[in-house]
N, C-alpha and C positions, 0 to 999 in steps of 0.2 A: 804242572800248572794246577792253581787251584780248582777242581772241578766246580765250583759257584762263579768263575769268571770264564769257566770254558763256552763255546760257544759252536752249538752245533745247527745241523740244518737238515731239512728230510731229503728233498731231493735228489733220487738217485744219480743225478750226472756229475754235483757236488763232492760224489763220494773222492778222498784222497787216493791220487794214483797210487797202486801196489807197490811194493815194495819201500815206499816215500823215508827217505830218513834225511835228517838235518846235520850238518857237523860244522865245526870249527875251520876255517879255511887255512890251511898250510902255508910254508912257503914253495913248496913241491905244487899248493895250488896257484898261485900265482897269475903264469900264462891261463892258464882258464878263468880266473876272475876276473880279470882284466879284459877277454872277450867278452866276457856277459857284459861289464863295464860300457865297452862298446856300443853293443845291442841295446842294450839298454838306454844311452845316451843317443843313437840312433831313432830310437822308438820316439824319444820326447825331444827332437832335433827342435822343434819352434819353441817348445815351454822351457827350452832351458838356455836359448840363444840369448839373452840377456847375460846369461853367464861366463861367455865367452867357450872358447875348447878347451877340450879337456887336452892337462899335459902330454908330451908325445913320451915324457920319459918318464917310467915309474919310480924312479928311486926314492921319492916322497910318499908313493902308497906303500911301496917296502919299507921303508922305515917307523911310519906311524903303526904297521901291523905289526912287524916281528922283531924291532929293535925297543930296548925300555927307553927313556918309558911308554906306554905304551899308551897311542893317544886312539886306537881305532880296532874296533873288532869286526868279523865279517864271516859269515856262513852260508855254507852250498847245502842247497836242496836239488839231494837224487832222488832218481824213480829207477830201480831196480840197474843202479851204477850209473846210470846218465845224468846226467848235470842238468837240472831244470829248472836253476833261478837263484839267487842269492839275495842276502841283505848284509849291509851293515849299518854300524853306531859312532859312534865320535863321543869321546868325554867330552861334559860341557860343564859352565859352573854360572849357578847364579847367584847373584850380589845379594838380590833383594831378598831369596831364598836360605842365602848365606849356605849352599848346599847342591853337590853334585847331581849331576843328571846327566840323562844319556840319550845324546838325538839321533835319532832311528832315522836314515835315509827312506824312501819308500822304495819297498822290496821289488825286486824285482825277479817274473816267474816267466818262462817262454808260451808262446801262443798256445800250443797246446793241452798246459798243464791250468790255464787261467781257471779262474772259477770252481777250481778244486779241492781247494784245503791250503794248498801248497803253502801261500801270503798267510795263512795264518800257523802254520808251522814254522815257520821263519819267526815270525812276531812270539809265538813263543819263545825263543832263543833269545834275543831281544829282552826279554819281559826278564827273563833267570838270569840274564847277567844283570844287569840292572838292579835287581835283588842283591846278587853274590858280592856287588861292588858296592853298595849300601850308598844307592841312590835316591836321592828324595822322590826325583819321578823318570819316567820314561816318557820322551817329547818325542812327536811323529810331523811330521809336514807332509801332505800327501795330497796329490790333484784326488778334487770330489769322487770321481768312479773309480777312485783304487779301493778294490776286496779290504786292504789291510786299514786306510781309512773306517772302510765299515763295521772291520770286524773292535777296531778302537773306539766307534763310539755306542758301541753294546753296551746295557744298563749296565754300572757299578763298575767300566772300566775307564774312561776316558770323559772329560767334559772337552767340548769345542769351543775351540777361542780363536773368532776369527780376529783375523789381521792382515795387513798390507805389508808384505817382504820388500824389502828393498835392496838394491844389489848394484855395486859400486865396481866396476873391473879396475885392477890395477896393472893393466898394459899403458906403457910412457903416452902412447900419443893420446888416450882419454884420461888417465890419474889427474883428477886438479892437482893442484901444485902450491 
């Protein structure tokens, strides 16, 4: 990462848990991403209830990850072999931009590890694909008090564009028609 966009903090409770590394999610990961997936759509059960449930069968997050082409990437953050939160991305493309970009779900880190480093180690990951894929930018959607929101809108990385989401289910008995 470029150290002029790194983003550090004094506070010693801030400091990253030991051991902390970020990697690429497997298909050996799988069953564990998919709990985090959980917990974490757990966590945000009212902000995300407009969106309906989440599928009960993965075959759509296995194929967007590990089958070409490939529409989705996604990495575990450990603390000394324990699984402590992940993120992923989605290719996106805009018209107006005439140019790829890659939208960054907001990460998610377990209770523990919050307020650590953690969200913005992940957000690194994030940042370097986005590069490696020669993306015009990296887009983030994130409720106000997420870490990785904050650490996005540090000087010279992020500008804030607020806007109203809108979110349309397409289950038969609400889909117009």
């Amino acid at each position: 990462m470029n150290p002029q966009l790194a983003v550090t903090r004094s506070e010693p409770s801030l400091a990253a848990p030991a051991g902390l590394s970020v990697r690429a999610v497997t298909r050996a990961d799988a069953p564990t991403l998919i709990a985090l997936c959980q917990e974490h759509s757990d966590r945000r059960a009212l902000e995300r209830r407009p969106y309906g449930p989440p599928r009960a069968d993965a075959l759509e997050l296995m194929e967007v990850l590990f089958e070409p082409p490939f529409g989705a990437w996604a990495w575990l953050a450990e603390a000394d072999g324990e699984v402590i939160g992940y993120a992923s991305a989605t290719a996106s493309f805009s018209m107006l931009e005439r140019a790829y970009c890659l939208q960054l779900d907001d990460p998610y880190v377990r209770e523990p590890w919050l307020e650590r480093g953690v969200e913005t180690a992940l957000l690194g990951q994030a940042l370097d694909a986005a590069r490696r894929f020669g993306c015009l930018n990296l887009q983030c959607q994130s409720p106000q008090w997420s870490e990785a929101a904050r650490e996005l809108e540090a000087p010279l990385r992020a500008v804030r564009v607020e806007a109203v989401r809108y979110v349309v289910r397409m289950e038969d008995e609400i889909a117009p028609v």
